[in-house]
One Martini backbone bead per residue (centre of mass of N, CA, C, O) as a GRO file, in nm:
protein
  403
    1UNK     BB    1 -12.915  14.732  18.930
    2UNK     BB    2 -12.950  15.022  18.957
    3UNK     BB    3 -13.124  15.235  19.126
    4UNK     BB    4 -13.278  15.534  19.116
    5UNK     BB    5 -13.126  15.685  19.332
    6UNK     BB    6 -12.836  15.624  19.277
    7UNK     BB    7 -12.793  15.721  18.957
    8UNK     BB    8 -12.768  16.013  18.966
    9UNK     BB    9 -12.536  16.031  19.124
   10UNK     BB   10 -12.305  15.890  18.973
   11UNK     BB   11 -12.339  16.032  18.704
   12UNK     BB   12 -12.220  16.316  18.911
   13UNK     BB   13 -11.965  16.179  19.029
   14UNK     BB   14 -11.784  16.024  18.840
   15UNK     BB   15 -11.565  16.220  18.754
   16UNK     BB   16 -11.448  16.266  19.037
   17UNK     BB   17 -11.374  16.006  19.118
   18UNK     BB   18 -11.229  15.888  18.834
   19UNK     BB   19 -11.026  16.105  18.930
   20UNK     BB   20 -10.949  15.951  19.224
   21UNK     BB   21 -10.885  15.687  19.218
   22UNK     BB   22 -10.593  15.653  19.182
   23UNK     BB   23 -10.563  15.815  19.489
   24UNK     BB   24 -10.728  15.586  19.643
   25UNK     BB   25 -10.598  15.296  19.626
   26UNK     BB   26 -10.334  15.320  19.792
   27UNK     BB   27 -10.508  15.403  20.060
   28UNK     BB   28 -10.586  15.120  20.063
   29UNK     BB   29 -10.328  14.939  20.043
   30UNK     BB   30 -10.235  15.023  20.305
   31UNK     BB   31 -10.497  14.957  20.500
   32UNK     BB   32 -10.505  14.647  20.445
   33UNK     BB   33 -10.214  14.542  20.503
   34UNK     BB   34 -10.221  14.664  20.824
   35UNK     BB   35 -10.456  14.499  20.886
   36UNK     BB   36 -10.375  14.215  20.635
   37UNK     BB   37 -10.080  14.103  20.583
   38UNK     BB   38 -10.217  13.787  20.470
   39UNK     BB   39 -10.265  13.910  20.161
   40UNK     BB   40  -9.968  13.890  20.072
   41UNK     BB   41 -10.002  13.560  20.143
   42UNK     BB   42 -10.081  13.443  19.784
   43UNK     BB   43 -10.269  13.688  19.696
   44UNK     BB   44 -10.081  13.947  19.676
   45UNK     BB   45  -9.891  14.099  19.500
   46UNK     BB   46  -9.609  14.280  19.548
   47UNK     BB   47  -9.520  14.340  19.247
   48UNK     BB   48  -9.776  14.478  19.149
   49UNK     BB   49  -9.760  14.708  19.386
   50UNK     BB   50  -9.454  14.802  19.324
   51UNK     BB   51  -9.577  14.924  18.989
   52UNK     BB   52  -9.900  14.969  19.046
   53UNK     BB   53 -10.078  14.766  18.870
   54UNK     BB   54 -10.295  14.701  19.085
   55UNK     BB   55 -10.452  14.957  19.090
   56UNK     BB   56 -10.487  15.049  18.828
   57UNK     BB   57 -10.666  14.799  18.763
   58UNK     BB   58 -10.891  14.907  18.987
   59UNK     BB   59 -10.961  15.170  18.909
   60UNK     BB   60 -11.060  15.089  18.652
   61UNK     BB   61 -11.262  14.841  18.712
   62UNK     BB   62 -11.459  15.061  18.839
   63UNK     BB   63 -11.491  15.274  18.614
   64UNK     BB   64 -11.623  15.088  18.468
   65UNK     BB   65 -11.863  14.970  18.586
   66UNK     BB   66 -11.985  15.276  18.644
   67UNK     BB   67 -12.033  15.304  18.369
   68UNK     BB   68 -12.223  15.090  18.273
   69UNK     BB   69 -12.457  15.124  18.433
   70UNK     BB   70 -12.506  15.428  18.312
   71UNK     BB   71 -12.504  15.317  18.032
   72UNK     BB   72 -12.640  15.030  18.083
   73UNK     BB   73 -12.935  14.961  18.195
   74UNK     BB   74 -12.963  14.643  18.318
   75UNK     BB   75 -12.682  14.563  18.317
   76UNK     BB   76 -12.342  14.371  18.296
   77UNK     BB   77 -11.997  14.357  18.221
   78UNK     BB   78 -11.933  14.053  18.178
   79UNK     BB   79 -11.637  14.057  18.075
   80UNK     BB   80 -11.533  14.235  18.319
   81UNK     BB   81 -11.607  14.006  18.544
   82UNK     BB   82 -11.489  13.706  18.380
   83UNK     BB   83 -11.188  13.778  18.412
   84UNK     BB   84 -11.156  13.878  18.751
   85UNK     BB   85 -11.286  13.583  18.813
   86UNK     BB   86 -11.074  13.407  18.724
   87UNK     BB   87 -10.831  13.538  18.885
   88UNK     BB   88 -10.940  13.495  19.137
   89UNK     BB   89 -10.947  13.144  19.123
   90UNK     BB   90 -10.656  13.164  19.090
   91UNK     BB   91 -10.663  13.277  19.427
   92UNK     BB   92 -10.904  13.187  19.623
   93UNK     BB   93 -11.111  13.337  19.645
   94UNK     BB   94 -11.336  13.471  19.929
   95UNK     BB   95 -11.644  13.590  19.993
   96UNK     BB   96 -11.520  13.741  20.282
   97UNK     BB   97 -11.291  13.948  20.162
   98UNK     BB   98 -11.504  14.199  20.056
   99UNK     BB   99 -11.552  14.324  20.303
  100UNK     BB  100 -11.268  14.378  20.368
  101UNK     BB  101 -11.281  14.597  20.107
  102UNK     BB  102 -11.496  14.773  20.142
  103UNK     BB  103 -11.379  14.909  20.409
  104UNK     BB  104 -11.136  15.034  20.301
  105UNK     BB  105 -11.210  15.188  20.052
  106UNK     BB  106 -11.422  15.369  20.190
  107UNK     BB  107 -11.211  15.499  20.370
  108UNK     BB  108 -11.074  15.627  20.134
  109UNK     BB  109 -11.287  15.769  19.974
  110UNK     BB  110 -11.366  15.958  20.272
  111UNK     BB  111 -11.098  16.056  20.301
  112UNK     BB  112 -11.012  16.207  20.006
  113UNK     BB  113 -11.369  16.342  20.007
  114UNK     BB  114 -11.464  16.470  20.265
  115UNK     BB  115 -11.559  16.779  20.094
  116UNK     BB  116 -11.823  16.610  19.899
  117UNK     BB  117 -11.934  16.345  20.086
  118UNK     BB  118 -12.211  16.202  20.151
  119UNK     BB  119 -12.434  15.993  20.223
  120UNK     BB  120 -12.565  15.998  19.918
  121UNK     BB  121 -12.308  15.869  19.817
  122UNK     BB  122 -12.210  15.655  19.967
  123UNK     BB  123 -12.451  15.482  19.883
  124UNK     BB  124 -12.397  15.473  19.592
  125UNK     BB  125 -12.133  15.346  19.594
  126UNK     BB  126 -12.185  15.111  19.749
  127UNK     BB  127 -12.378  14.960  19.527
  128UNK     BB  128 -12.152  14.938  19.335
  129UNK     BB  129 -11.980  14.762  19.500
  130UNK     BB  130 -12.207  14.503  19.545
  131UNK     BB  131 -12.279  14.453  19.222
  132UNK     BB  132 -12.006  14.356  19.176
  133UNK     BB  133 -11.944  14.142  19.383
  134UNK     BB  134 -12.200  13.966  19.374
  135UNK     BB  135 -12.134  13.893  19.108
  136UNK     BB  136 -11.870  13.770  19.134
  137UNK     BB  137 -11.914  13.545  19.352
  138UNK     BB  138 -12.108  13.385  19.157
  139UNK     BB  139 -11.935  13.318  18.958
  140UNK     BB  140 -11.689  13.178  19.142
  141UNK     BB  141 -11.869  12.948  19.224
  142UNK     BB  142 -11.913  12.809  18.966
  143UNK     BB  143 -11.605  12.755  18.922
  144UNK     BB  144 -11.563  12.572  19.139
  145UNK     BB  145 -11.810  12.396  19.070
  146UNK     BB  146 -11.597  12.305  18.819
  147UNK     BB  147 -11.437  12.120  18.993
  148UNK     BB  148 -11.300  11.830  19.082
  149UNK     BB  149 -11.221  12.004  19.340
  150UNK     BB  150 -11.171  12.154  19.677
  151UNK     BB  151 -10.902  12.293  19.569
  152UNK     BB  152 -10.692  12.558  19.550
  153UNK     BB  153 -10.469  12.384  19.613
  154UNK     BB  154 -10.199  12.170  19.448
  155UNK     BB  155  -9.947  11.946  19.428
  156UNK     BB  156  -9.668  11.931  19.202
  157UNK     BB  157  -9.425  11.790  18.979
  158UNK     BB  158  -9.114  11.799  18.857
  159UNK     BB  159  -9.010  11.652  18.517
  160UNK     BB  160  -8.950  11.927  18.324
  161UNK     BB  161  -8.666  12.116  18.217
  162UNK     BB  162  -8.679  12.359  17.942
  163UNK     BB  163  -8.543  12.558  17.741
  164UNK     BB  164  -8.696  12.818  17.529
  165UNK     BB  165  -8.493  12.997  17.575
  166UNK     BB  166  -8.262  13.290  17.709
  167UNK     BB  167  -8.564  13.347  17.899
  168UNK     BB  168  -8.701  13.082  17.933
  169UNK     BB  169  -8.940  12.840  18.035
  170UNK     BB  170  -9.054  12.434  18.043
  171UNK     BB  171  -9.282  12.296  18.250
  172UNK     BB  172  -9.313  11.974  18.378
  173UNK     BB  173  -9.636  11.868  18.554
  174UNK     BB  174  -9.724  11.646  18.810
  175UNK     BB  175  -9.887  11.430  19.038
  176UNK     BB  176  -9.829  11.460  19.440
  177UNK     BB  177 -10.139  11.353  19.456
  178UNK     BB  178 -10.468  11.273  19.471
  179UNK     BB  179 -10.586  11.496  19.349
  180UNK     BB  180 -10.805  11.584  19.150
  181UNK     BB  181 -10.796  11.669  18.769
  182UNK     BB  182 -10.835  11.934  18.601
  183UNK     BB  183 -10.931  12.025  18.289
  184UNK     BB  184 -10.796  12.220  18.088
  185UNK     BB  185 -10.798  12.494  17.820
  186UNK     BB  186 -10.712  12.619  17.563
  187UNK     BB  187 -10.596  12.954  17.740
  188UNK     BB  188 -10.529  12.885  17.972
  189UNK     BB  189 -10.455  12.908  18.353
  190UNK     BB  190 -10.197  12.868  18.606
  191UNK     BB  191 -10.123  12.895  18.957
  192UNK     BB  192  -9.787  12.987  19.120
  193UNK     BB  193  -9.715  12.888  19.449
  194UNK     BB  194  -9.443  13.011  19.636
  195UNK     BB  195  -9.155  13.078  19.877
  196UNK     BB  196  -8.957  13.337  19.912
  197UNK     BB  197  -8.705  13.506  20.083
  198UNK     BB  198  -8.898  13.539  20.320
  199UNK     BB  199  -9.149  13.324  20.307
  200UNK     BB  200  -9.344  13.430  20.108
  201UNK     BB  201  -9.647  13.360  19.930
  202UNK     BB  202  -9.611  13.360  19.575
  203UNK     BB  203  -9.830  13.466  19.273
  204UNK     BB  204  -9.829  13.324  18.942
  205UNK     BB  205  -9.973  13.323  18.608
  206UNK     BB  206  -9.960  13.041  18.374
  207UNK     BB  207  -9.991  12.939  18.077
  208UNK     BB  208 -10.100  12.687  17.891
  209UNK     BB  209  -9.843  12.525  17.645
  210UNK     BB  210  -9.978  12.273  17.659
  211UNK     BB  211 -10.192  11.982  17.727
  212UNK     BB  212 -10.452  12.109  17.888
  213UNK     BB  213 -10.676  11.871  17.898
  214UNK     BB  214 -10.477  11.728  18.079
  215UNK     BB  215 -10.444  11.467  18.387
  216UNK     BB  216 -10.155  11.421  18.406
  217UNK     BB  217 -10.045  11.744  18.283
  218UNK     BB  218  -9.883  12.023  18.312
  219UNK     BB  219  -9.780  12.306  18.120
  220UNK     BB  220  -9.519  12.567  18.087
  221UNK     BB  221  -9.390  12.919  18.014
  222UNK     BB  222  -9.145  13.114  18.185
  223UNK     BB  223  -9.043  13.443  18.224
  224UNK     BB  224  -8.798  13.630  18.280
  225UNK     BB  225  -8.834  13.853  18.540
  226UNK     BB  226  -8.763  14.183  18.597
  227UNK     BB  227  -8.908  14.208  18.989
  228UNK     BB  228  -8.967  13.950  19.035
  229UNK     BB  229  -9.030  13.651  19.222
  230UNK     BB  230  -9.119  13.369  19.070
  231UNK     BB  231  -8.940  13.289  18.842
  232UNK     BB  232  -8.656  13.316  19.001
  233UNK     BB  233  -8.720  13.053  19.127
  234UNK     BB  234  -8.822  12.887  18.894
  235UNK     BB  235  -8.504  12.909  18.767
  236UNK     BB  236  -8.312  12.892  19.001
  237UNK     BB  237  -8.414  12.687  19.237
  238UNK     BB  238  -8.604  12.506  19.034
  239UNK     BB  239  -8.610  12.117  18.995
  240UNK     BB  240  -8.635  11.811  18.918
  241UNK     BB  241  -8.829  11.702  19.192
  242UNK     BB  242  -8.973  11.957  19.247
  243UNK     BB  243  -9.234  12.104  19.438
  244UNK     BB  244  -9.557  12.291  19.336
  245UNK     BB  245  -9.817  12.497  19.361
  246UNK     BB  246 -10.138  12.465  19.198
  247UNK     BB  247 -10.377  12.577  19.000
  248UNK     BB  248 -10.650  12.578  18.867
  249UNK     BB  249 -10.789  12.651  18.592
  250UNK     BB  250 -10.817  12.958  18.383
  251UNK     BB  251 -10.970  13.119  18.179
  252UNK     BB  252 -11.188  13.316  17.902
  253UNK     BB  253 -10.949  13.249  17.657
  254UNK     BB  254 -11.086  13.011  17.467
  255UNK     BB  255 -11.123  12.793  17.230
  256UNK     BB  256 -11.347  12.745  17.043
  257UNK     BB  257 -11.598  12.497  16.868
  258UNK     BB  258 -11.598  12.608  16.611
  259UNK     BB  259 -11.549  12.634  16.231
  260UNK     BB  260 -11.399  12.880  16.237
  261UNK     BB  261 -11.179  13.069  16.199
  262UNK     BB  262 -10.844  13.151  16.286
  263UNK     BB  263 -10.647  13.418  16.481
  264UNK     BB  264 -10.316  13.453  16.610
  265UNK     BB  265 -10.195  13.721  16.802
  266UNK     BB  266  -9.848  13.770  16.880
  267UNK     BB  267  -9.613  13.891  17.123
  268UNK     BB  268  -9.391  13.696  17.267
  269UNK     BB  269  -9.474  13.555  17.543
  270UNK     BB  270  -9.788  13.544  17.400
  271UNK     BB  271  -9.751  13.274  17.253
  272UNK     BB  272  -9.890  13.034  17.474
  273UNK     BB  273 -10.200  13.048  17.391
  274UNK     BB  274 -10.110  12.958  17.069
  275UNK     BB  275  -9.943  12.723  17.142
  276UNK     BB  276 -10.212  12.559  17.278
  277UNK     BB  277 -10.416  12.566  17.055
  278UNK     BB  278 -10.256  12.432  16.822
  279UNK     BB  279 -10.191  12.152  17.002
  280UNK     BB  280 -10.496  12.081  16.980
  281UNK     BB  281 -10.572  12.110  16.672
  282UNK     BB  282 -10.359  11.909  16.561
  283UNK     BB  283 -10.461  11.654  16.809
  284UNK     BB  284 -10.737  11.698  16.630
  285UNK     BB  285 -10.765  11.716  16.375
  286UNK     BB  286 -10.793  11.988  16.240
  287UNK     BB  287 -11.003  12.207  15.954
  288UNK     BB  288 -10.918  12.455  15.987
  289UNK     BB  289 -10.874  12.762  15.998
  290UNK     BB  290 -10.546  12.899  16.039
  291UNK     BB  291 -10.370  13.202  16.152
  292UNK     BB  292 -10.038  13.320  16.236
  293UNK     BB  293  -9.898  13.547  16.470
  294UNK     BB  294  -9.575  13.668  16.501
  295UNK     BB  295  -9.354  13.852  16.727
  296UNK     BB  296  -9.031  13.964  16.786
  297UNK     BB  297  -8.688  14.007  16.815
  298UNK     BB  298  -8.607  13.698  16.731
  299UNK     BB  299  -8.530  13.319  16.697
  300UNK     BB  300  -8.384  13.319  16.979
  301UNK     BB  301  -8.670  13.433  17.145
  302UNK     BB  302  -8.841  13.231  17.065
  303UNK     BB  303  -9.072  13.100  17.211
  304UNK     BB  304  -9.196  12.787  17.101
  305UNK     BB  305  -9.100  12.753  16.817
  306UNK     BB  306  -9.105  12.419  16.728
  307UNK     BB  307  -9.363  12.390  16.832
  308UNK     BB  308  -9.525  12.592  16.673
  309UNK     BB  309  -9.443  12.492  16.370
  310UNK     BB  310  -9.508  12.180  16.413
  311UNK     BB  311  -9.813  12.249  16.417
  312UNK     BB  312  -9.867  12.403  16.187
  313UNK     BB  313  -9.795  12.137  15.990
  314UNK     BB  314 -10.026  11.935  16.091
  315UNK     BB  315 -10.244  12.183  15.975
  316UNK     BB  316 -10.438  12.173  15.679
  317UNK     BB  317 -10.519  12.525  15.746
  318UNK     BB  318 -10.252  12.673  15.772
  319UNK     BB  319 -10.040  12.925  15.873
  320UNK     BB  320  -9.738  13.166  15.876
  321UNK     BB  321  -9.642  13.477  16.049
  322UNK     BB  322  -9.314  13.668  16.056
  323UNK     BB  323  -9.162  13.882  16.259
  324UNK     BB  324  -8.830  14.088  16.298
  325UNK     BB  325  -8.597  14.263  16.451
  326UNK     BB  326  -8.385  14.035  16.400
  327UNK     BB  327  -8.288  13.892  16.179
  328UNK     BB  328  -8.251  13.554  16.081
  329UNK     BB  329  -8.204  13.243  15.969
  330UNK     BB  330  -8.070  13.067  16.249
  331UNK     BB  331  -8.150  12.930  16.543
  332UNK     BB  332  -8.050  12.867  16.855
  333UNK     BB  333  -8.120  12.553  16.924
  334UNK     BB  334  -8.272  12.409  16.685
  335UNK     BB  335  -8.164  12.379  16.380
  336UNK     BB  336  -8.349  12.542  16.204
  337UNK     BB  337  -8.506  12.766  15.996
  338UNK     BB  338  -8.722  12.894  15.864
  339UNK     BB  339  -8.944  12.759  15.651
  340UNK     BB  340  -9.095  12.673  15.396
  341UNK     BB  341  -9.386  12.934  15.353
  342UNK     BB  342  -9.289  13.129  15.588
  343UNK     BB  343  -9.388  13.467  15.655
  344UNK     BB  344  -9.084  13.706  15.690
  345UNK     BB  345  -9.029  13.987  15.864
  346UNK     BB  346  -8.945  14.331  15.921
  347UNK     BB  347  -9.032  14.424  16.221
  348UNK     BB  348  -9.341  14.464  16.282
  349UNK     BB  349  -9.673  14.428  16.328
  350UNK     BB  350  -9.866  14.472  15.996
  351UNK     BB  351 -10.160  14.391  15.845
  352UNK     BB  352 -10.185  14.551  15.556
  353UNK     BB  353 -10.041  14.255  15.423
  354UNK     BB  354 -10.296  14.087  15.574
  355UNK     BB  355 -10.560  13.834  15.500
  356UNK     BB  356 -10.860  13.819  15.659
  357UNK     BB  357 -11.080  13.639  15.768
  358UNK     BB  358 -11.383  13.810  15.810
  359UNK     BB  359 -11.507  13.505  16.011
  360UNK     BB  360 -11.268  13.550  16.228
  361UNK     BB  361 -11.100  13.493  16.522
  362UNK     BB  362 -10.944  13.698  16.744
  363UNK     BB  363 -10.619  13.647  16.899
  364UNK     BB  364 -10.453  13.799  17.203
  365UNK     BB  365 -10.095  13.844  17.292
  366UNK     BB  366  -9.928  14.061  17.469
  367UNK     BB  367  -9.841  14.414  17.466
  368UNK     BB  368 -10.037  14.607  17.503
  369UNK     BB  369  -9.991  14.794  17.224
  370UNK     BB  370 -10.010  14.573  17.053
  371UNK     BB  371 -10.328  14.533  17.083
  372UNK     BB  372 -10.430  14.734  17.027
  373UNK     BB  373 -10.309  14.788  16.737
  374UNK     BB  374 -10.425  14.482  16.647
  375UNK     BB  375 -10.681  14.565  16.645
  376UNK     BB  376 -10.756  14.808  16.518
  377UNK     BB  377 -10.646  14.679  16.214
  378UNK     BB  378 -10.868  14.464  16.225
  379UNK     BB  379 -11.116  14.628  16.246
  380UNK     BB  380 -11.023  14.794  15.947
  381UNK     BB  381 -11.056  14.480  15.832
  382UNK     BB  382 -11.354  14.375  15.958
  383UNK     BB  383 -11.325  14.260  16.250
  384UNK     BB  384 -11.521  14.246  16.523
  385UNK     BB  385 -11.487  14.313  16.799
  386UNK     BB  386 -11.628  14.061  16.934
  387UNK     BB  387 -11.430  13.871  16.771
  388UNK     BB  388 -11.198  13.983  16.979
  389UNK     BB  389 -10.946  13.839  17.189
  390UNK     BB  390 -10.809  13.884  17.494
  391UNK     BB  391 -10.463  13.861  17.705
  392UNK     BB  392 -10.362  13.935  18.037
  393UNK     BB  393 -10.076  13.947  18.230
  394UNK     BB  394 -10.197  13.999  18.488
  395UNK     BB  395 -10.301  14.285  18.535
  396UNK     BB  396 -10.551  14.492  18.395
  397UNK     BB  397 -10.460  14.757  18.180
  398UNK     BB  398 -10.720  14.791  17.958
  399UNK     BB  399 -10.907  14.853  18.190
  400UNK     BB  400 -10.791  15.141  18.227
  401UNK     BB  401 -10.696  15.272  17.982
  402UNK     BB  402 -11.022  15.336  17.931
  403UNK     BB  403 -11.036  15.574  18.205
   0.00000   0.00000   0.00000
């Protein structure tokens, strides 16, 4: 917790920081990565930053963190602690780097502020920013100790690649070596890490869309970004029988163990983590109530079409409901249409005529506004807050735009 010292000067400083913490993170990771070029090189996004998205979630996440101790004394915002450490977990983040981001944050801060940061200002943030990275530092040690081995990344190969939609792909990858594999929870994703046009070795996360706790095979399905560096590699250059890093599983939104009803809400590729969900409910005969929940443009653009229908239909207590911007009878290249039961609706989702078990956890995933929004509308409809889990690809910028 926060010092007695240190408290009221946070308190009295929080609106002014928070006010400057977007204009103080580019000027930190100006100067981190020209003195550390190599946090490039693997750990940090390149497209993130050229976005702006990885600033805007750091800011964001300072701002939050600050504000719960001042708001909650005595605790610690754990979600949002156990979000970023799985994040550092899937890019290997390791405890020396920590003091690395402290001096150029700090010198950021310094420098933003010049003209009304005392010692006695920088010691209070000071303060935050190690009661932050102290909890996350031990958190991460603990999910490294829950792998099956000591390693950041391990080769898998490509065994099979196929198309889920003309946007999507879905990559089925093998181990590539002895190193031992940790089995992940569906919900969860892992970091894959190739090396692209300049050879330098960029990273992203994408959620295992089936067989997640396999130990034999790790399944993911991946949407061509525009901008991005990963995927456009991942789909056009890399095909079955080529070898790629991947790192161990990781992700705190993953289906719970108990008999509760669950609700899955998602919309595009969002879908993955509910797909991952299903197939793990339909192979293990569970008897949960499950509403699945999926909006979309069209079934021609619905990746995991055929997978996610084919186990809502294995599930004996399951129901569909889609939304789509463009109906169609029949999607291209699955082969038939929605199935007779699955209600198909025209336009975004909407809530207001959907009968959410009082009960239920209700997972989300999709783009921020879609998740915001149907938030919202099933909280109006009785779902507690507390019951409610969302998946943010990328930084996490529901945390940032709360701030």
């Amino acid at each position: 917790m926060l010092s007695d010292t240190a408290r009221p000067v946070i308190e009295a400083t929080l609106p002014l920081v928070g006010s400057r913490i977007g204009e103080i993170t580019p000027v930190f990771y100006q100067k981190l990565f020209a003195a550390h070029p190599e946090l490039l090189n693997g750990v940090f996004s390149r497209a993130n930053q050229a976005n702006g998205q990885q600033r805007q979630a750091l800011a964001g996440s300072i701002a939050a963190f600050a504000t719960h101790l001042v708001q909650n004394p005595g605790t610690l915002p754990e979600a949002v602690l156990s979000r970023i450490a799985h994040k550092h977990a899937s890019l290997g983040i390791t405890e020396d780097q920590y003091q690395i981001v402290y001096r150029y944050l700090f010198e950021a801060i310094a420098e933003d502020l010049a003209e009304v940061i005392t010692p006695e200002i920088a010691q209070a943030w000071t303060e935050v920013y190690w009661l932050m990275a102290d909890a996350l530092i031990k958190i991460e040690k603990g999910l490294y100790a829950k792998q099956a081995n000591s390693a950041m990344w391990s080769p898998w190969k490509i065994v099979e690649k196929t198309p889920a939609s003309p946007t999507t792909m879905t990559f089925v990858f093998e181990p590539a070596d002895a190193t031992a594999v940790t089995p992940g929870e569906p919900g969860q994703y892992v970091s894959v890490r190739v090396p692209v046009s300049d050879g330098l070795l960029q990273a992203r996360q994408y959620t295992l869309s089936a067989d997640a706790e396999s130990t034999q095979r790790r399944v993911i399905t991946t949407k061509l970004t525009d901008g991005g560096e990963v995927s456009p590699v991942m789909h056009e250059e890399y095909g079955v029988g080529d070898v790629v890093e991947l790192s161990n599983p990781y992700g705190d939104v993953t289906l719970d163990g108990g008999d509760e009803p669950i609700v899955l809400a998602t919309a595009g590729i969002g879908c993955t983590p509910s797909a991952s969900i299903l197939r793990t409910l339909a192979n293990s005969g569970s008897g949960r109530r499950v509403l699945a929940l999926h909006a979309d443009r069209s079934l021609d653009t619905w990746a995991l079409y055929g997978q996610m229908l084919g186990d809502v239909e294995r599930i004996s207590d399951a129901e569909l409901h889609v939304w789509l911007e463009q109906p169609q009878s029949e999607p291209a290249g699955v082969g038939a249409g929605a199935p007779a039961g699955v209600a198909t609706r025209e336009g975004f989702m909407n809530l207001d005529d959907v009968e959410l078990p009082a009960d239920a956890n209700l997972y989300l995933c999709g783009p921020l506004p879609f998740m915001q929004k149907i938030r919202s509308q099933a909280i109006a409809k009785g779902i507690p807050a507390t019951k409610i889990h969302y998946e943010v690809f990328g930084p996490d910028l529901w945390i940032a735009s709360a701030n």
